[in-house]
C-alpha positions as CSV (number, residue, x, y, z in Angstrom):
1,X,0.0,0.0,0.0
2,X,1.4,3.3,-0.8
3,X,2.0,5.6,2.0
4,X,-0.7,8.1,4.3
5,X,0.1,10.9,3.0
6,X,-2.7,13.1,3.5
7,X,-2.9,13.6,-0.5
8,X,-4.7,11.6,-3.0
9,X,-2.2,9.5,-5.8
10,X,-4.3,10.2,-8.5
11,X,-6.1,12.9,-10.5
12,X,-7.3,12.8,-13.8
13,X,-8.8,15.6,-16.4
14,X,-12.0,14.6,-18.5
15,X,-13.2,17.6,-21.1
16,X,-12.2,15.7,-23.4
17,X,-13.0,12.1,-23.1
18,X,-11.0,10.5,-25.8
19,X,-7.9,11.9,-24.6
20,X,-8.2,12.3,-21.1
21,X,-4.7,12.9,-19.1
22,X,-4.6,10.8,-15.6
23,X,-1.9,11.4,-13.2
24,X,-0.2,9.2,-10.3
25,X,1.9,9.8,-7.4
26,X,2.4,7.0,-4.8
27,X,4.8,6.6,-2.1
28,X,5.7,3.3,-0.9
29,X,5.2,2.1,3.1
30,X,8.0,2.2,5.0
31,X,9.6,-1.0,6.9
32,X,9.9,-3.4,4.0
33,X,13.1,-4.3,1.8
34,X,13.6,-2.8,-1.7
35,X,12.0,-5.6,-3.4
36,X,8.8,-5.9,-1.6
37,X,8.4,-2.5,-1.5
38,X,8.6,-2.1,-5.4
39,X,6.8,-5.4,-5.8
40,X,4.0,-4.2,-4.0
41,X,4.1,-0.3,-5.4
42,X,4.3,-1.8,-9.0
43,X,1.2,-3.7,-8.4
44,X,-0.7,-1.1,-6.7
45,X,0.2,1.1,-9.7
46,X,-1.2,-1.2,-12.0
47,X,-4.4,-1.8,-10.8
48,X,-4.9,2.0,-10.5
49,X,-3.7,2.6,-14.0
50,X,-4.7,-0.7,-15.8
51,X,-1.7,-1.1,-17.8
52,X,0.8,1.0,-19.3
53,X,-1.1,1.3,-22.5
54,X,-1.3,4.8,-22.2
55,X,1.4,5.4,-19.9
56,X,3.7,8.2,-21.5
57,X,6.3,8.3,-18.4
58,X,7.1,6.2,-15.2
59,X,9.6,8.1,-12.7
60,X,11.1,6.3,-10.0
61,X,12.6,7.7,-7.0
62,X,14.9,5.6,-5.0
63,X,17.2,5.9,-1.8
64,X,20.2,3.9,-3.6
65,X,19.9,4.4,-7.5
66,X,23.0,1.9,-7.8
67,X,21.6,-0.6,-6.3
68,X,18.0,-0.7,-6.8
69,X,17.6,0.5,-10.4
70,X,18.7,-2.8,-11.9
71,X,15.7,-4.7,-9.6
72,X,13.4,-2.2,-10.8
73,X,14.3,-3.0,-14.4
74,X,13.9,-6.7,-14.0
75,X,10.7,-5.7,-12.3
76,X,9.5,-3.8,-15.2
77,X,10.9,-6.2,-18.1
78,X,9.9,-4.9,-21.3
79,X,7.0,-1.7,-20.2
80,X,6.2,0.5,-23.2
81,X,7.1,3.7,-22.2
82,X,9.9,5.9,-20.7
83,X,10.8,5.1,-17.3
84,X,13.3,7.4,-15.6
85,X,15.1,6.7,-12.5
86,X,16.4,9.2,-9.9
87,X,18.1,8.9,-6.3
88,X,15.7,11.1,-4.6
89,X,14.9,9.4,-0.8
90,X,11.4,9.3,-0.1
91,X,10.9,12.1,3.0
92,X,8.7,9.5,4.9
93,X,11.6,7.2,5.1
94,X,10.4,4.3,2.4
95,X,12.8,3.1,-0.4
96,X,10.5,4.5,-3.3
97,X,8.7,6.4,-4.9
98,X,6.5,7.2,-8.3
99,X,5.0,9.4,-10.6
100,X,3.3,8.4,-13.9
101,X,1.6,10.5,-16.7
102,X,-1.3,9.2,-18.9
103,X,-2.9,10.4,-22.3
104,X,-5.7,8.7,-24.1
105,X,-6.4,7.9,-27.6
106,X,-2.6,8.0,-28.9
107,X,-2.6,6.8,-32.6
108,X,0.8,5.2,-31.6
109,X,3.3,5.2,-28.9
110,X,6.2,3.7,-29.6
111,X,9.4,3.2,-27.5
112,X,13.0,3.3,-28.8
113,X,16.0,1.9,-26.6
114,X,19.5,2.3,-27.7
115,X,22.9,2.7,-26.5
116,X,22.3,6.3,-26.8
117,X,19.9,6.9,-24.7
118,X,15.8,6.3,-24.7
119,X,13.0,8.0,-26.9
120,X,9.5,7.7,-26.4
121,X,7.2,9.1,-29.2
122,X,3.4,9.0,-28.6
123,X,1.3,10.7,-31.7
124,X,-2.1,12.2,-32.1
125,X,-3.7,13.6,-35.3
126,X,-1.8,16.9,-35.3
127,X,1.1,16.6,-32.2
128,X,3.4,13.9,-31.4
129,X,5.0,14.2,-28.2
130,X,8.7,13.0,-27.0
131,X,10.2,12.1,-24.0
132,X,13.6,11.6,-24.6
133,X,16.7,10.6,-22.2
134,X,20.5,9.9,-22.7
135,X,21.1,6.4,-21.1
136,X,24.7,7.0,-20.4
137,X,27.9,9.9,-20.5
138,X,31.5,9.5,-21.3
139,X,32.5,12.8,-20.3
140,X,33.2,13.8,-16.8
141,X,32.8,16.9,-14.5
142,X,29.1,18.3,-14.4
143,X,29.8,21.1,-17.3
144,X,31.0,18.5,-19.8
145,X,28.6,16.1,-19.1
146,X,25.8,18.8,-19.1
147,X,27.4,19.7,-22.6
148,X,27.1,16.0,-24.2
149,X,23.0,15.9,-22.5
150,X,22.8,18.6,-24.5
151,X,24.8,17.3,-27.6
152,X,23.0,14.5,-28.0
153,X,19.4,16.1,-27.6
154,X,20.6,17.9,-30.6
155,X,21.3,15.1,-32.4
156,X,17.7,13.9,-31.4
157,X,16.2,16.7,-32.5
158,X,18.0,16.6,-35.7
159,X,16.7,13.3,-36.5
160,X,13.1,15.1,-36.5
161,X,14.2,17.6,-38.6
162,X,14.2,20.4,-36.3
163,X,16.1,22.0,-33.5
164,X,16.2,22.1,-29.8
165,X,14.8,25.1,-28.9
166,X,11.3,24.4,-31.1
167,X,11.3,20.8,-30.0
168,X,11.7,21.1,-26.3
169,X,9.2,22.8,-23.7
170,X,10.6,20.8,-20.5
171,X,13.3,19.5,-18.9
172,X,14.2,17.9,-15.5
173,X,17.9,18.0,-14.8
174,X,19.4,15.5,-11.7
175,X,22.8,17.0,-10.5
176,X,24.7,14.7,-8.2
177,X,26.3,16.8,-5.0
178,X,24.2,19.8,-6.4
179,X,26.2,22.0,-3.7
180,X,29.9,21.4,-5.8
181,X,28.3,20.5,-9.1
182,X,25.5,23.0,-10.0
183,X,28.0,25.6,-11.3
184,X,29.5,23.3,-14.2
185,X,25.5,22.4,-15.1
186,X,24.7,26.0,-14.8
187,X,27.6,27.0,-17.4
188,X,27.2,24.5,-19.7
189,X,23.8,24.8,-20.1
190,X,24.5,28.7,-20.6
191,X,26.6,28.2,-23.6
192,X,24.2,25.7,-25.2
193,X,21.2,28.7,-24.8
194,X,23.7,30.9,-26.3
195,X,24.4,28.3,-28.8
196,X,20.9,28.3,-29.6
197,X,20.5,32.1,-29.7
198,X,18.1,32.4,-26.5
199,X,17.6,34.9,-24.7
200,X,15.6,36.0,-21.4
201,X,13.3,38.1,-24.8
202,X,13.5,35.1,-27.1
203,X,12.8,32.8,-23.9
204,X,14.7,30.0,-22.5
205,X,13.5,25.9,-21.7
206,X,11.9,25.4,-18.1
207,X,13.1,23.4,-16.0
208,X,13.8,22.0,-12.6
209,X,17.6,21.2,-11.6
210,X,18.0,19.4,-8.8
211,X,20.1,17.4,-6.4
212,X,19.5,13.6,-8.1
213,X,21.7,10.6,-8.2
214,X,22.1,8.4,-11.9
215,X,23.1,4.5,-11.1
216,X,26.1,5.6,-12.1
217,X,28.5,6.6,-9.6
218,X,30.3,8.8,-12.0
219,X,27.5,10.2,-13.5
220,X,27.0,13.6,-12.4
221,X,23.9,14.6,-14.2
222,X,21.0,13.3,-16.1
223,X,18.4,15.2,-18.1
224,X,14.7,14.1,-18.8
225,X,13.2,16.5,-21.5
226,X,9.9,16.2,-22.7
227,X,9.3,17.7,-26.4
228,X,6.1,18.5,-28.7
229,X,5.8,18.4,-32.8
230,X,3.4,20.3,-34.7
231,X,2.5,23.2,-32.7
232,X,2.1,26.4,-34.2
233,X,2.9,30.0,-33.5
234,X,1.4,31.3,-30.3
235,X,0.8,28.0,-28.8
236,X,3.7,28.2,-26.7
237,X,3.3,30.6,-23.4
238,X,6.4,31.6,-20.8
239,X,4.8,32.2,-17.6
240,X,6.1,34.9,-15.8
241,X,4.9,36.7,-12.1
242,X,7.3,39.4,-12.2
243,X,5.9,40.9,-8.8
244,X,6.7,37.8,-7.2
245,X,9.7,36.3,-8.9
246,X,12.7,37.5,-10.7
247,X,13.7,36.4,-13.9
248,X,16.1,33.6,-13.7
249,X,18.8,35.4,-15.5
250,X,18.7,38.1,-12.8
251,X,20.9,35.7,-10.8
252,X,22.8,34.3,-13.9
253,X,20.7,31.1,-14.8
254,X,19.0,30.2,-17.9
255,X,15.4,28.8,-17.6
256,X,11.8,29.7,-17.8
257,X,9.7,30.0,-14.5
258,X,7.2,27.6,-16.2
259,X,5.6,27.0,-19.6
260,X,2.0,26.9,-20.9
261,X,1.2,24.9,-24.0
262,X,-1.9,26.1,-25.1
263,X,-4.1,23.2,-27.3
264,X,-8.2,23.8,-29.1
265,X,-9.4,22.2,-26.0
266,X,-7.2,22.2,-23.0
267,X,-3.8,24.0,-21.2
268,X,-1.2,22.3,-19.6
269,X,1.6,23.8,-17.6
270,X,4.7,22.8,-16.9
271,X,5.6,24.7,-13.6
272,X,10.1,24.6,-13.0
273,X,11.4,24.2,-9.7
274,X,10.0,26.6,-7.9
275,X,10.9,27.9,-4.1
276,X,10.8,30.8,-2.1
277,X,12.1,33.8,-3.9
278,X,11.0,37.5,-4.3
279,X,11.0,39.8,-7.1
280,X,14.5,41.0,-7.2
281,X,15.9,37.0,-7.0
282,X,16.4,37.0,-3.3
283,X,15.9,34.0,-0.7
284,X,13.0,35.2,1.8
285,X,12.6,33.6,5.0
286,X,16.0,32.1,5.2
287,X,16.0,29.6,7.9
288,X,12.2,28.9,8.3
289,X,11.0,25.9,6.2
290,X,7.6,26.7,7.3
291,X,7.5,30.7,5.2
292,X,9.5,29.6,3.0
293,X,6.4,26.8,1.8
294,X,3.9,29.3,2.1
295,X,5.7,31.7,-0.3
296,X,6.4,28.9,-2.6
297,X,3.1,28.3,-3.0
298,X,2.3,32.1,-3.2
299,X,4.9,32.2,-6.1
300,X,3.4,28.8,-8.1
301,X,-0.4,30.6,-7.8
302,X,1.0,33.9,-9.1
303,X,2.5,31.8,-12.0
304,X,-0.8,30.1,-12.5
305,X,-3.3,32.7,-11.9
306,X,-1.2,35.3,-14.6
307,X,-1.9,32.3,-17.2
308,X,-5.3,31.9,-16.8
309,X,-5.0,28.8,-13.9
310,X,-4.8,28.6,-10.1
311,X,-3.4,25.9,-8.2
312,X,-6.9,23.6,-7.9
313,X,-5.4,23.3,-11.8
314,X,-2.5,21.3,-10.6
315,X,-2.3,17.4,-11.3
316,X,0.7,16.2,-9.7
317,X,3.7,17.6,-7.9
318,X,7.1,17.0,-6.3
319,X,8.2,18.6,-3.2
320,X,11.7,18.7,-2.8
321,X,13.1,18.9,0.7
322,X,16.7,19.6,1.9
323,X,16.3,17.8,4.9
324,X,13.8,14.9,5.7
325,X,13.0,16.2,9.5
326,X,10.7,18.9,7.6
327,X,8.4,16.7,6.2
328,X,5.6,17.2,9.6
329,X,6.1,20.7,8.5
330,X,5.8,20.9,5.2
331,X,3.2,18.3,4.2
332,X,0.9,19.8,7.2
333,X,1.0,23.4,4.9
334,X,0.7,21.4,1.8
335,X,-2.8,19.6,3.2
336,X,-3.8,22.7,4.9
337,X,-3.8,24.5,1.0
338,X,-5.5,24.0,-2.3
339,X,-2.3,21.2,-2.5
340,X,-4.6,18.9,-0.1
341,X,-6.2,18.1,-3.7
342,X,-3.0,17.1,-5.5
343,X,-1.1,14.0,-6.0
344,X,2.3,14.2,-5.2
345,X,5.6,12.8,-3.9
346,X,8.1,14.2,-1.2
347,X,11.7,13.7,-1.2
348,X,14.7,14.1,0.0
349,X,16.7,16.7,-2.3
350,X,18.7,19.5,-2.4
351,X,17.7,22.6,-4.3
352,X,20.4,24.5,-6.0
353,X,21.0,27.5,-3.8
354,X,21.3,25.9,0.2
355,X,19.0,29.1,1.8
356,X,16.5,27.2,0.1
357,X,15.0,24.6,2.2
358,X,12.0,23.7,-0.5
359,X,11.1,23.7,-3.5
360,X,8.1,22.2,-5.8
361,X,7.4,21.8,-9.5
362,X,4.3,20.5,-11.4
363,X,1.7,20.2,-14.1
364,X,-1.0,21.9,-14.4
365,X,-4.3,21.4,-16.4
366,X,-7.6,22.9,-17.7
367,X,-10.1,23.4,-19.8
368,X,-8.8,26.7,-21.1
369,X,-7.7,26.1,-24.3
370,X,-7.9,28.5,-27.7
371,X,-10.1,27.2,-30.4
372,X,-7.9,29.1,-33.0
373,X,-5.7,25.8,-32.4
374,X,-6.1,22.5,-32.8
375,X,-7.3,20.0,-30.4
376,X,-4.6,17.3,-28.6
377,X,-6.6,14.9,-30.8
């Protein structure tokens, strides 16, 4: 059984039947060994979800990726979709952890597994969406190996015929040690924007980057990036709350605060890491996990509310906690908030700047699309 967290593990949105989007977050129980633990997660999962037929992504978060990601992966044998896996401890003290994302009515989802890495492309009558991930690095040091993530999402993106920055709308980026690494990721993925020619007018990617450990001992960073085909101008929105947050480049970073992809008959947003920060790109309430939540969610509903969303239009999230004794804390705010509705998971993990104590991204969804464009199906 997954774990009491006072938040449901699923949510699903409806409007539009034949390609409804369902959502999972479930924690596993504390107490058991790794095995039993996914064992019995995997089959809760299941019999939520019914099959992985319209699964798009599986994300698994484990307290020793090195150990436990090759038993997860004879768990799973051959599942039809793109499963990532992250060293993120659950906060509740368990061994794992999962998120999943579902579309209906795909005309085909197919999965590609190679030495390079993983693609999953899942197509509708006008879009086809990737998730794509690099299965392992040969560089080292968390700038060159933030370099060849980005290399060969390039290469990717070439085999579609187009380019990075019109392909991808999201990424998650896992930086082992985030305190000594994040700089290298930071750079490198710089000079790839400036590569690309973006700037904070021509917009960046979001994104979350994280503390996150591969299997891999020497892998320093991973990169899950989810991508669209066949939108057209103006259905692509950078959310910004600029009396609540800075730009990111204010404090020399490259990333979007979130993105809303705008279809005939829905929105869904893809909120970035997000913690407590002000409007100049300050920490506020250093210190005090229990502000610092409250403003995070202050700064996630700005985002939302300036695009035409709130938080009730949140489907799943992922709180992120420097240290595990918060949890009581936090997840008492979270279920005391318009969060209380939400799947999500909690784990242990770093943010990028140590004042930070939380942080949270997501995905939001409604029925707020623009009839100018076409429908997901």
């Amino acid at each position: 059984m997954s774990s009491s967290y006072p938040f449901p593990v699923f949510s699903k949105w409806t409007d539009s039947p034949s390609t409804s989007e369902r959502f999972y977050c479930l924690t596993a129980q504390p107490g058991l060994d790794f095995q039993e633990e996914a064992r019995n997660l995997l089959a809760e999962y299941d019999e939520l979800c019914g099959g992985d037929s319209s699964e798009l992504m599986l994300r698994f978060h484990v307290s020793d990726a090195t150990r436990q990601v090759p038993i997860l992966q004879s768990l799973l044998g051959s599942r039809q979709s793109y499963v990532s896996y992250v060293g993120q401890p659950p906060a509740n003290g368990a061994r794992l952890a999962l998120e999943a994302w579902h579309i209906d009515g795909a005309a085909s989802k197919q999965i590609h597994r190679e030495d390079g890495g993983s693609l999953l492309t899942a197509q509708w009558s006008t879009y086809t969406m990737l998730l794509i991930g690099k299965q392992s690095l040969k560089a080292t040091g968390s700038y060159r190996q933030m370099l060849e993530e980005f290399d060969w999402l390039d290469s990717a993106a070439a085999a579609f015929s187009t380019t990075v920055p019109d392909l991808i709308h999201r990424t998650w980026i896992y930086c082992r040690d985030i305190d000594n690494n994040y700089p290298g990721l930071v750079t490198g993925r710089n000079e790839k924007f400036q590569d690309y020619r973006l700037t904070p007018e021509t917009h960046y990617i979001a994104s979350t980057g994280i503390e996150g450990q591969s299997d891999a001992p020497n892998r320093l960073i991973r990169m899950d990036s989810w991508g669209q085909i066949g939108q057209v101008a103006g259905q692509i929105e950078y959310m910004e709350a600029l009396d609540h947050l800075s730009p990111t480049h204010v404090y020399n970073v490259a990333f979007e605060r979130g993105t809303r992809i705008i279809y005939g008959d829905r929105s869904r947003y893809y909120i970035s890491g997000t913690a407590s920060i002000d409007a100049y790109g300050n920490i506020l309430h250093e210190g005090d996990v229990a502000q610092q939540t409250r403003r995070t969610l202050e700064n996630i509903n700005a985002l939302m509310t300036n695009h035409r969303g709130s938080l009730s239009d949140l489907k799943q999230a992922v709180v992120y906690l420097r240290d595990w004794s918060d949890l009581p804390v936090v997840s008492s705010i979270l279920a005391d908030s318009p969060m209380h509705q939400v799947p999500l998971v909690i784990v242990k993990a770093p943010v990028c700047r140590p004042g930070w104590l939380v942080e949270i991204d997501a995905i939001g969804l409604n029925s707020c699309g623009d009839p100018s464009f076409q429908p997901l199906n």
